[in-house]
C-alpha positions, -999 to +999 in steps of 0.1 A: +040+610-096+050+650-102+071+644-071+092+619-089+103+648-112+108+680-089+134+691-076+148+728-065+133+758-067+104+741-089+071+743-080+045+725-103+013+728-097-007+698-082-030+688-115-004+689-141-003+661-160+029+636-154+038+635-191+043+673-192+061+667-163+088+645-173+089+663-205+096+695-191+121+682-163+137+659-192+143+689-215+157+707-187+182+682-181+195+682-214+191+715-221+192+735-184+170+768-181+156+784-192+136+762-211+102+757-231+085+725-239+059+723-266+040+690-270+012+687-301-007+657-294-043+655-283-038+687-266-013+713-274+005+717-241+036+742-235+053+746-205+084+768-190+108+772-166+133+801-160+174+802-159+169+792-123+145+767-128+116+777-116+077+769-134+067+797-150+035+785-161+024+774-195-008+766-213-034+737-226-056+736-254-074+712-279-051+696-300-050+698-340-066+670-345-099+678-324-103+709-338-100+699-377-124+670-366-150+691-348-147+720-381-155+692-401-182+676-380-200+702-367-196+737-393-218+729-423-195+721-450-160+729-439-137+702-451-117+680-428-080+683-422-058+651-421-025+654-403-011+642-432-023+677-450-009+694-415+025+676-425+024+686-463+015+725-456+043+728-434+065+713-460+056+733-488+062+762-466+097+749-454+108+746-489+099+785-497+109+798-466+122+832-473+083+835-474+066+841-443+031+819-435+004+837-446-021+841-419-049+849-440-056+829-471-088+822-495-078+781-490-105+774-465-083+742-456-053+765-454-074+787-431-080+763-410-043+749-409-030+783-404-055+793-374-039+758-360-003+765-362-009+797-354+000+790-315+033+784-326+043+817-331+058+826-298 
């Protein structure tokens, strides 16, 4: 349960899921506030608290995978993504990084990974 996790000034709201949770409040006591916690797996969660600990709020949405898989299933002829091409992308890019990412591209695939990763640029 939520309640398992707060304590302090923290108020979580009632519907958010135990695994962000625990990830927030375990990230918090390793790291203290203030504090972020992003989490890419079927949804692409994020979550914050401030120097004194308090929920700040955060934000949900479809996952990387869903989206590349509903491009691909349901947008004529757009290719599907593979985390595996996620994975390679971001190590091409790593090794040039003086380079920013380029957030437009004529790569339809690259499109489509960038528009992903995109939410990471906070």
């Amino acid at each position: 349960k939520n309640e398992d996790f707060v304590r302090g000034p923290t108020k979580i709201p009632p519907n958010m899921g135990t695994d962000r949770v625990a990830a927030l409040f375990g990230a918090i006591e390793k790291y203290g506030g203030p504090c972020m916690v992003i989490d890419t797996g079927t949804a692409l969660t994020y979550a914050a608290v401030d120097a004194d600990k308090r929920y700040l709020g955060g934000g949900i949405s479809l996952g990387c995978g869903i989206r590349f898989r509903a491009l691909s299933d349901y947008c004529g002829n757009l290719p599907f993504v593979t985390f595996g091409d996620c994975l390679d992308f971001i190590k091409q890019r790593k090794k040039d990084s003086s380079q920013p990412i380029d957030w437009f591209d004529t790569d339809t695939k690259k499109q489509m990974m960038v528009n992903c990763l995109s939410e990471f640029r906070f």
